[in-house]
VOZA-980186 format. One record per residue: x, y, z of N, C-alpha, C in turn; residue in three letters. Coordinates in steps of 0.001 Angstrom, whole numbers, padded with zeros to 6 digits, always signed. Layout:
XYZXYZXYZALA ...
END
This chain:
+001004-028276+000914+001800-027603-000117+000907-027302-001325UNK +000591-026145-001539+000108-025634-002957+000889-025999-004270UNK +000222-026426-004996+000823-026716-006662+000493-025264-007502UNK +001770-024788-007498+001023-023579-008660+000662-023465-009451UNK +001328-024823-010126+000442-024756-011491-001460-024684-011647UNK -001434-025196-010427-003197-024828-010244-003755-023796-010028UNK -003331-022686-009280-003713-021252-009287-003981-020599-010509UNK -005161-020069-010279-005736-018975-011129-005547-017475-010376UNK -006239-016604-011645-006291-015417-011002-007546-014954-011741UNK -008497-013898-010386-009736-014042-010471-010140-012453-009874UNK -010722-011899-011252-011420-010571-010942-012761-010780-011012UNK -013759-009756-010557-014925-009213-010745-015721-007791-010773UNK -016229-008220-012176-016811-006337-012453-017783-006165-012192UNK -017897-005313-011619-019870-004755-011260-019930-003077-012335UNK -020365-003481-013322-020891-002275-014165-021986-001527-014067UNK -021976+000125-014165-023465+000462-014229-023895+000751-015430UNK -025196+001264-015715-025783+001572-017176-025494+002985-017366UNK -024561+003391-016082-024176+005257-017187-022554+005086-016816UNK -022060+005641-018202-020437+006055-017786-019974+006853-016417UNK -019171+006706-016044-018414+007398-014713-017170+006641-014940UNK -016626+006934-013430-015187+006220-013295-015044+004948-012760UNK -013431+004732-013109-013482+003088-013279-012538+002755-012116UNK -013106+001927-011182-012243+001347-009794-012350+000373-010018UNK -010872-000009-009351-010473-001188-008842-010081-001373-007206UNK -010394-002418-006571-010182-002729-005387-009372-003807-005226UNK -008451-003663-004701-007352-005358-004298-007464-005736-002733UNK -007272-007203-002792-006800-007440-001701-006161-008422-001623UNK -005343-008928-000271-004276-009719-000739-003392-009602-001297UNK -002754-008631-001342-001444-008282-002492-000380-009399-001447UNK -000736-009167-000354+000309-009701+000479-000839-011006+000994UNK +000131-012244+001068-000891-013180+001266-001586-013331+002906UNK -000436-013203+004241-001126-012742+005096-002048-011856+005501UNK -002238-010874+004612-003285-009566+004796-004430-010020+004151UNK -005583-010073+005221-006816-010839+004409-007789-010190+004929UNK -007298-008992+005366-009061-007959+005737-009249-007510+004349UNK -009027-006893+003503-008935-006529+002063-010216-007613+001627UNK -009806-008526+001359-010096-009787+000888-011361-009920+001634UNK -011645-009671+002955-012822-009936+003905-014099-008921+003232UNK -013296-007838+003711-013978-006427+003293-014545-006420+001569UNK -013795-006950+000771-014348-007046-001050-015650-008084-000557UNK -015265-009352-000049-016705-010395+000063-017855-009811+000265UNK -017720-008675+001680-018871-008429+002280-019288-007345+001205UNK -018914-006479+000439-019202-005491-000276-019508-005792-001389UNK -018837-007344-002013-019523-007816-003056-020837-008660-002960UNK -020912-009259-001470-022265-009987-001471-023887-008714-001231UNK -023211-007494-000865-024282-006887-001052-024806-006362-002298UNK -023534-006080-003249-023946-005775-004585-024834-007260-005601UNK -024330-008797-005300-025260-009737-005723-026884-009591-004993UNK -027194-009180-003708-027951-009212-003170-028770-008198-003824UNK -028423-007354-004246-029047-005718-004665-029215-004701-003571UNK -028844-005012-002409-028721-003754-001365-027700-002543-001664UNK -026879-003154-002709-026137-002266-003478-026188-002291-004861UNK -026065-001294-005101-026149-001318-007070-025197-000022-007377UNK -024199-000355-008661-023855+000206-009208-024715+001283-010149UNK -024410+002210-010478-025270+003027-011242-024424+003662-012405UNK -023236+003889-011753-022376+004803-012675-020927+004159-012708UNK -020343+004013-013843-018738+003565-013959-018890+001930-013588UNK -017551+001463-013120-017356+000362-013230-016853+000099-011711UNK -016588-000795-011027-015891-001328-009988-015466-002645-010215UNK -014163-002832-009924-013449-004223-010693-012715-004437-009421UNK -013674-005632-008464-012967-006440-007415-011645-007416-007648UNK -010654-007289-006777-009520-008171-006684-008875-008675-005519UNK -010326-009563-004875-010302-010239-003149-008773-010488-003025UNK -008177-011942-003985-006922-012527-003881-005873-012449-004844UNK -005188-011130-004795-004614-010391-005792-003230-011625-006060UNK -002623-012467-004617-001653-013061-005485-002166-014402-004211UNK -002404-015479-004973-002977-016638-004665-002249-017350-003461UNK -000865-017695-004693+000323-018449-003822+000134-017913-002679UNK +000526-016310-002205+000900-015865-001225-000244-016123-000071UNK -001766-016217-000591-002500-016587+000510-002643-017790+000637UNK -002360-018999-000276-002559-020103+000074-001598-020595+001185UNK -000567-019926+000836+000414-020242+001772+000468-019620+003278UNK -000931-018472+003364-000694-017551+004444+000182-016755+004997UNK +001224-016398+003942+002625-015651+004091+002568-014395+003165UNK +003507-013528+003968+003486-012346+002687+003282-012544+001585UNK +004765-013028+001415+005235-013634-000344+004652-015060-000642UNK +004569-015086-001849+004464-016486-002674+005937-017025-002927UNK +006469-016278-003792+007846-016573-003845+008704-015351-003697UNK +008177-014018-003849+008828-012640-003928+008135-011833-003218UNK +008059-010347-002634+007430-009625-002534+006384-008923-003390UNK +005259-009438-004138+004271-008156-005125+004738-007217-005459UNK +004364-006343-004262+004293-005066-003997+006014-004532-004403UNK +006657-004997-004678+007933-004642-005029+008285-004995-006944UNK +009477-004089-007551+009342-004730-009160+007667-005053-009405UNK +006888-004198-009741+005581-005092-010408+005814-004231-011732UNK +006030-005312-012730+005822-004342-014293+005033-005923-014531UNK +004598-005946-015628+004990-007064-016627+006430-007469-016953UNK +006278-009038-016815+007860-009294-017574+007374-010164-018313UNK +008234-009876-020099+008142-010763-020947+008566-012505-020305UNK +009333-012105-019810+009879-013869-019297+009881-013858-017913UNK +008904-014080-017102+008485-014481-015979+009870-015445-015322UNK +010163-014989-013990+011413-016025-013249+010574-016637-012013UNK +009610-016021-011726+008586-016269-010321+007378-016305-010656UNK +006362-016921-009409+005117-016680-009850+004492-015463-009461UNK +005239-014584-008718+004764-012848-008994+004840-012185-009979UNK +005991-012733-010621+006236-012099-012101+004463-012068-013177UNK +004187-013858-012683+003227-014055-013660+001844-013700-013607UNK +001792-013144-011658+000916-012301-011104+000298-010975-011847UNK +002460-010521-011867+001782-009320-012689+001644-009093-014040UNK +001970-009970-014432+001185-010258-015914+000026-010008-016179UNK -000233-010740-015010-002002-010624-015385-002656-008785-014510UNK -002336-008716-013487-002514-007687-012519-001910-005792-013664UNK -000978-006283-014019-000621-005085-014507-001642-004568-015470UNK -002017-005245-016936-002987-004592-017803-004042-004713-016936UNK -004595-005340-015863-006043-005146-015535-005866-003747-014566UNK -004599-003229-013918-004601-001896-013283-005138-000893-014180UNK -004247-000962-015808-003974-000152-016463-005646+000223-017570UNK -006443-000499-017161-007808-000468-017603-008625+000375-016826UNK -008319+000788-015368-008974+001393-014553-008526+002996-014490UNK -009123+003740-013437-008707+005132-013652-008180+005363-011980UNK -009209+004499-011188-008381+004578-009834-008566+003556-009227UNK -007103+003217-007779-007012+002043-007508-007455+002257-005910UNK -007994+001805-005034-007701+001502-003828-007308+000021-003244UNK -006230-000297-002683-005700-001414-002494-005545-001448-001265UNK -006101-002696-000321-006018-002773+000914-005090-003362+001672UNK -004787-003006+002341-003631-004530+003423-003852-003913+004608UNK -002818-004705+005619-002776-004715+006944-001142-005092+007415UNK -000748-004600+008698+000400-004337+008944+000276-005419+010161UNK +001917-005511+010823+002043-006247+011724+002293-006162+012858UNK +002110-004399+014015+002448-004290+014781+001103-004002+015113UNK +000431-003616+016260-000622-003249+016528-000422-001617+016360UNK -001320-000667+015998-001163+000221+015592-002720+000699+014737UNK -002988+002077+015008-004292+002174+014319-003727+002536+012657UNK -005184+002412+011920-005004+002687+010321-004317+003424+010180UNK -004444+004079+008340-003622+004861+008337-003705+004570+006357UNK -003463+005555+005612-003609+005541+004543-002215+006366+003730UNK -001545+005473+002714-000761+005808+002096-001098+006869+000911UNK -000490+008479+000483-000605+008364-000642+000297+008934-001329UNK +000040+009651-002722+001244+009673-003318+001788+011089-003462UNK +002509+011150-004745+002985+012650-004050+002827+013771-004929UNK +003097+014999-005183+002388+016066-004927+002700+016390-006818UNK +001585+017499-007279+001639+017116-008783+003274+017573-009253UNK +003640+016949-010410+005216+017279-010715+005896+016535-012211UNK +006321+016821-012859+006934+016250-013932+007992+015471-013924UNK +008833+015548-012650+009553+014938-012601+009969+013730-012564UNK +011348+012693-013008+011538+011699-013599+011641+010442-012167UNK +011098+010727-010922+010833+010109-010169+009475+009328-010409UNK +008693+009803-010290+007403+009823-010107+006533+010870-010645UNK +006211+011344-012159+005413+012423-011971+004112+011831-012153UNK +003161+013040-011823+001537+012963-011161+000874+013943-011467UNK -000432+014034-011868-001320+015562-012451-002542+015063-011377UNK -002744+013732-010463-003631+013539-009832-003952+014152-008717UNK -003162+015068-007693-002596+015755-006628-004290+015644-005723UNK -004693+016598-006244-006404+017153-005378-007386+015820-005763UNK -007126+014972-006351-008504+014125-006020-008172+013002-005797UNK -006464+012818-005682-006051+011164-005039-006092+011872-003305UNK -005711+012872-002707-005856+013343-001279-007313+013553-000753UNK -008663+013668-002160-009311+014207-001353-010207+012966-001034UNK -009653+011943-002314-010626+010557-001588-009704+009641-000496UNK -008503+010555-000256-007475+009815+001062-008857+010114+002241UNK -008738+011380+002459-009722+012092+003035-011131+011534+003482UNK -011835+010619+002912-012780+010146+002401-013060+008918+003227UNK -012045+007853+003273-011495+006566+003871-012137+006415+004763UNK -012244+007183+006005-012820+007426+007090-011358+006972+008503UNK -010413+007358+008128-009071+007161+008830-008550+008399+009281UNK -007869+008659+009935-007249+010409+010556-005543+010147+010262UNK -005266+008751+010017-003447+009644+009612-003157+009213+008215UNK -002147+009845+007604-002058+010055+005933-000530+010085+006533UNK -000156+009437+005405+001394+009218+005070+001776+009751+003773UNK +002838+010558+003085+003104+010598+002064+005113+010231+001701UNK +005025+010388+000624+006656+010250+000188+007408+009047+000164UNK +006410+007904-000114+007360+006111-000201+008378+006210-001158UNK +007817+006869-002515+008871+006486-003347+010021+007319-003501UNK +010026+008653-003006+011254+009514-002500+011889+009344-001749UNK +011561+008808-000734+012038+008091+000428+012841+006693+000034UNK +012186+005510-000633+012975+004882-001081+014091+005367-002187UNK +013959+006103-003017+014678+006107-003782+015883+006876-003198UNK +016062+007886-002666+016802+008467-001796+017798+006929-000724UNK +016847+006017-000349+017823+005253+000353+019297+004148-000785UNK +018283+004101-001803+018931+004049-002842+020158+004331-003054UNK +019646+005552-003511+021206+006281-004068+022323+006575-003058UNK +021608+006437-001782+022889+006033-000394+023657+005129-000192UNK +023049+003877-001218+023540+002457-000762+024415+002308-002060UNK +024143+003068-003293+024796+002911-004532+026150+003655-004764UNK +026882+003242-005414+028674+004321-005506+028140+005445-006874UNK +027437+004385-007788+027082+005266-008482+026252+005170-008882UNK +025548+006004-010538+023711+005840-010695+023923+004586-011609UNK +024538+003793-011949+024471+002632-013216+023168+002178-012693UNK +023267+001369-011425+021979+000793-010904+020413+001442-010560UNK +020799+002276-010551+019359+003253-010243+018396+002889-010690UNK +018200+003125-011699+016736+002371-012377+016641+001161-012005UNK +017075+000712-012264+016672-000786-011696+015844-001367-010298UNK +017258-000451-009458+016844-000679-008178+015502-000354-008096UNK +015633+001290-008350+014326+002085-007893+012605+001186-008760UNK +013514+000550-009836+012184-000511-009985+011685-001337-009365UNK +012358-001585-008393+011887-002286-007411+010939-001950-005988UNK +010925-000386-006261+010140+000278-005162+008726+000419-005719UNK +008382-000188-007389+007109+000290-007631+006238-001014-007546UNK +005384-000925-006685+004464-001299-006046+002662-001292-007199UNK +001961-001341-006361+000416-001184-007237+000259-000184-007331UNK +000492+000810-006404-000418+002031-006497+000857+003005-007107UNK +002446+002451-007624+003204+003285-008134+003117+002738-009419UNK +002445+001535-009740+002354+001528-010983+000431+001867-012100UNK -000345+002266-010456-001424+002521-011300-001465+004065-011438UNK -000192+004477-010997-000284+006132-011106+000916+005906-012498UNK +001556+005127-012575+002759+005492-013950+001320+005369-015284UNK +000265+004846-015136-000831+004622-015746-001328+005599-016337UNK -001479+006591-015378-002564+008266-015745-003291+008208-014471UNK -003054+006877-014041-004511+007526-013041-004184+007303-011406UNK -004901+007598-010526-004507+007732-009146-004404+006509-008284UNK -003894+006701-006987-004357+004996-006199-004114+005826-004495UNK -004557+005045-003997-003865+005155-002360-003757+003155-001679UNK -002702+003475-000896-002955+002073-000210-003645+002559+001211UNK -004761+001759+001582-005064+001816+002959-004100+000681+003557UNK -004087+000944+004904-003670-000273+005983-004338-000121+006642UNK -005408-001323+006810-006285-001439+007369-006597-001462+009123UNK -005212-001992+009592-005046-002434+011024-003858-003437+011013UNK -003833-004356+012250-003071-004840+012381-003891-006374+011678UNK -002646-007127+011343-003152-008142+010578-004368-009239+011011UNK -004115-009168+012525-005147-009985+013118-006592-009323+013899UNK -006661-007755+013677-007274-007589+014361-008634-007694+013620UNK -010036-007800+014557-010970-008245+013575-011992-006507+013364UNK -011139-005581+013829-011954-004535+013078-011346-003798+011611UNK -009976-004144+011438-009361-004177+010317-010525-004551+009093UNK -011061-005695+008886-011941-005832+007953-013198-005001+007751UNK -013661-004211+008995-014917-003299+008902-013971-001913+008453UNK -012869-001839+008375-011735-000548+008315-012373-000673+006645UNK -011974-001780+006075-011708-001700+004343-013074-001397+004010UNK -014310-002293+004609-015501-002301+004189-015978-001043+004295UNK -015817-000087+005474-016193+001326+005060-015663+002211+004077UNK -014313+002200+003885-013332+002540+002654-014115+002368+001406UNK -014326+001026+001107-014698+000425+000122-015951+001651-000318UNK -016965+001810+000736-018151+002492+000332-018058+003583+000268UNK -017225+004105+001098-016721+005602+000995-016359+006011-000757UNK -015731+005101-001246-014784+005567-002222-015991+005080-002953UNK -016796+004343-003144-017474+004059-004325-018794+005315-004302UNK -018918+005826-003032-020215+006766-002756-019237+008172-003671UNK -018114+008452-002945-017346+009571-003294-017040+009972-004765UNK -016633+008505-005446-016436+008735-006741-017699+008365-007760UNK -018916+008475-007233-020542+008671-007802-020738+007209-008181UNK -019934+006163-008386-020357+004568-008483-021642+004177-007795UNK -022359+004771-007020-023183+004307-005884-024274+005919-006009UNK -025324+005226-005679-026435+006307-004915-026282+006323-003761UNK -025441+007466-003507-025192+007502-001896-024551+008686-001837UNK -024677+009880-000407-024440+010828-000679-022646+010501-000438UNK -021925+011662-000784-020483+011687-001086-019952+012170+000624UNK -019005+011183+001265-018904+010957+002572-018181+012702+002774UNK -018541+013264+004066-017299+014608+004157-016168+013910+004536UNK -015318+015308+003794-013821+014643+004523-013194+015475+005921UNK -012589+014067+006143-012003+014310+007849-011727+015569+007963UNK -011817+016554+009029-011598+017913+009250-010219+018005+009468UNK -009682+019098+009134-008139+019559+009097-007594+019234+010726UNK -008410+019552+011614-007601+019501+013093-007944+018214+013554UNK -008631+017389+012647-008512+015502+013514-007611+015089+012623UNK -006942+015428+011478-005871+014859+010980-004470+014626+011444UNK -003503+013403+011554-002381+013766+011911-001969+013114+010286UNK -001009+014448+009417-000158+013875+008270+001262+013508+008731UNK +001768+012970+007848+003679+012591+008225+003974+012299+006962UNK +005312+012471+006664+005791+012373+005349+007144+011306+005909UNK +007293+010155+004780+008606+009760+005036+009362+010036+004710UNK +010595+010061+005345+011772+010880+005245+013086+009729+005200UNK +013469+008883+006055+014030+007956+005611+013980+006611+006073UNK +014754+005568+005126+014697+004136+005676+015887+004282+005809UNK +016276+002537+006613+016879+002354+006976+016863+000511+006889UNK +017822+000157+006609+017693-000975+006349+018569-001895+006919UNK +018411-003601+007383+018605-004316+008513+019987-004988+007555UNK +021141-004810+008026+022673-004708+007323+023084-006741+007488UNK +022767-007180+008681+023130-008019+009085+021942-009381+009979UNK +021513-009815+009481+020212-010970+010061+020329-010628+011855UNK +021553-010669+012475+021403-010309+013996+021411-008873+014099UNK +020668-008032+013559+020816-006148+013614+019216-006695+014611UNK +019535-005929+015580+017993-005929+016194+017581-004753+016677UNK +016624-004840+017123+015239-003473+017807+015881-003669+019567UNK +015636-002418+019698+016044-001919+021436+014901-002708+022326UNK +013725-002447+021060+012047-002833+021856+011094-002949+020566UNK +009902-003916+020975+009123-004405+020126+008715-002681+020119UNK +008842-002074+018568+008010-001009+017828+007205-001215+017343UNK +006235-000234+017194+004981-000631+016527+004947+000943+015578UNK +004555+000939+014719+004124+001848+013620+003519+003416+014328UNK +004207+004373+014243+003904+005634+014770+004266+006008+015961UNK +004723+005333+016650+005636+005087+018127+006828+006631+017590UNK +006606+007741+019108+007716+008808+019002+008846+008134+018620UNK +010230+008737+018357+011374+008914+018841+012077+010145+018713UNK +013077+010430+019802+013476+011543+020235+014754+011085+019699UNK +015322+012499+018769+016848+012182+018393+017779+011956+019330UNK +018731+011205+018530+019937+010612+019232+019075+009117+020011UNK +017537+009344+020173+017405+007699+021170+017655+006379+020161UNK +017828+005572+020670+018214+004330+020470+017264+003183+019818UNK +016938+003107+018645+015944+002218+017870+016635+000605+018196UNK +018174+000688+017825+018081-000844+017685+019722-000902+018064UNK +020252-002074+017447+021893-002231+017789+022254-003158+016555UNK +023440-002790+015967+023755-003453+014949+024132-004737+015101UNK +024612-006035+014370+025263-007357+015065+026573-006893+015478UNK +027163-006004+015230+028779-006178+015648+028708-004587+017031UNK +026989-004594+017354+026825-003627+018702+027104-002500+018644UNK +027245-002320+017525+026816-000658+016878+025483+000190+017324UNK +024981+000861+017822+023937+001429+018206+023345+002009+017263UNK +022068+002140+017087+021079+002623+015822+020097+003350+016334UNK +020862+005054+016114+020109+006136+017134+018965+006911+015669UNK +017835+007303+016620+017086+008458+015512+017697+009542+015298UNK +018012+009869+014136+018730+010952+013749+018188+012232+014144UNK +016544+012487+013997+015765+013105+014416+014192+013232+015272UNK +013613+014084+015726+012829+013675+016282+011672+013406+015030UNK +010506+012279+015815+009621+011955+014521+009231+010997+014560UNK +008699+009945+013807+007777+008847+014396+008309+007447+013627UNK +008301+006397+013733+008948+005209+013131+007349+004690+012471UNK +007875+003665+011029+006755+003237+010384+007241+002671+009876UNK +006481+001022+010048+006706-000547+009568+007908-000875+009943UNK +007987-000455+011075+009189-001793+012023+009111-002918+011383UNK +010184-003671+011204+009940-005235+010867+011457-006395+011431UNK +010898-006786+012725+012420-007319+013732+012285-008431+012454UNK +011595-008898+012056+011853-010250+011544+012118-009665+009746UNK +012503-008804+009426+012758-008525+007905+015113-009550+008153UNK +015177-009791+007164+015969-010326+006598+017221-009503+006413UNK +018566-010060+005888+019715-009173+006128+019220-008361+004334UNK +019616-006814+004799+019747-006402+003067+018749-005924+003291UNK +017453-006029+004012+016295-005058+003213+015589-004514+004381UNK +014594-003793+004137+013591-002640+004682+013493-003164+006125UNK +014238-002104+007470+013337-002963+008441+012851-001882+009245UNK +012893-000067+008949+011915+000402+009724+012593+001741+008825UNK +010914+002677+008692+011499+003984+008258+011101+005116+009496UNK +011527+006299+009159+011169+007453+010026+010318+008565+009424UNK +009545+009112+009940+008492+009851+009591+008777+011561+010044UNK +008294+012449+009242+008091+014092+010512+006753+014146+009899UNK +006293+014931+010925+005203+015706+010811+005252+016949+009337UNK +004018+016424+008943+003731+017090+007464+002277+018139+007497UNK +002685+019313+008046+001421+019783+008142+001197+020723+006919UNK +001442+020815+005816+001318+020920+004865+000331+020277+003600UNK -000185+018919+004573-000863+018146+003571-002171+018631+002803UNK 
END
């Protein structure tokens, strides 16, 4: 059993001697996801070594973004991170006090890449955000250079639309908007709060949580993005060609009503479905058909009654 009161929280900056831009890298947001965390070691022991050197801007490592959660080897510490992250004046959890500390150190940087790993087997795949706009969802002026270092990663599928997508499931589940804000505060994550910032983010998913090339996934990322955004003497990686890309946009969730709501079949992340087929069955044997054709992303049989247990994807060739 971990004592929390003993946890710290622990960054590291590698500065160069000319201005450029300022990254940050996480890992661990989720305490089971520890390629992130693998991938910062190996990328930081080459920068102590000098096989790497900063030259330009800053890079600000964050191996074990929330402690509890890895000491314990579980998602959560006590909450989900990646969900509600503001600062709170009066902390109720120790994520709260996570992001205490996590929030102003986002808000110092200009871009984020944050790593994790998922739980079905399934290849990478990179989250990002959405398209430039003023609007009181999410607006963004980052559009062309948070996609073109998606691009960059060295991954072929791109996801867009989390927080439209959530928020939309939202306002399905609500009678009216009293709750809205609130809720929808709960969909902002790292990379929705290092874009409420000014500046850009993407999440990679590295692989599946156990697999052991997941950690060489982040470690190329890692260099990609530091070569791309001039941090590094290194030429600037090309990006993936238009016809090895597959994009998808999410379109909706769907969420697990009752602890016995189950899956037809173990899903895994990007798996077809053909409308009207059969994802899962409710507890009282309700059937839970795809509305449309399109691809499922972050199945989760073991998510809890009340929250997230698989969304649906279409094809976004627009990206």
């Amino acid at each position: 059993m971990t004592a929390i009161n003993v946890l710290q929280f622990k960054s590291h900056q590698y500065s160069g001697q000319q201005p450029g831009t300022r990254l940050i890298v996480t890992g661990a947001v989720h305490g089971n996801e520890t390629c992130g965390t693998k991938a910062i070691a190996r990328v930081m022991q080459e920068l102590d070594s000098g096989a790497l050197t900063v030259r330009n801007g800053c890079v600000t490592f964050v191996p074990i973004a929330n402690p509890l959660a890895y000491a314990k080897g579980e998602r959560f510490g006590e909450r989900n991170l990646n969900r509600n992250l503001f600062p709170n004046p009066h902390p109720e959890d120790f994520e709260d006090r996570v992001a205490n500390w996590l929030c102003p150190l986002l808000a110092q940087h200009d871009v984020l890449l944050d790593l994790h790993s998922f739980n079905a087997a399934s290849e990478p795949f990179v989250m990002v955000g959405p398209r430039n706009n003023d609007g009181p969802l999410e607006p963004f002026k980052h559009e062309q250079q948070e996609r073109a270092m998606a691009r960059r990663l060295g991954v072929r599928r791109f996801v867009d639309g989390w927080l439209r997508t959530y928020g939309a499931g939202v306002q399905r589940r609500l009678r009216d908007d009293s709750q809205l804000e609130t809720v929808l505060r709960y969909g902002m994550g790292t990379t929705e709060y290092m874009r409420s910032t000014g500046g850009y983010a993407l999440t990679l998913e590295c692989g599946q949580h156990a697999d052991p090339q997941a950690p060489e996934v982040g470690y190329r990322a890692i260099l990609n993005t530091l070569a791309f955004l001039g941090l590094i003497d290194a030429p600037s990686p090309p990006p993936i060609a238009d016809e090895a890309m597959e994009a998808l946009s999410m379109v909706a969730v769907y969420d697990k009503q009752h602890a016995d709501d189950r899956f037809t079949r173990a899903w895994s992340s990007f798996d077809p479905v053909r409308q009207g087929e059969q994802i899962g069955t409710r507890a009282d044997g309700t059937p839970v058909l795809a509305e449309f054709d399109g691809r499922i992303l972050f199945p989760d049989a073991a998510a809890g009654a009340n929250s997230e247990w698989y969304y649906l994807t279409r094809a976004n060739p627009g990206f």
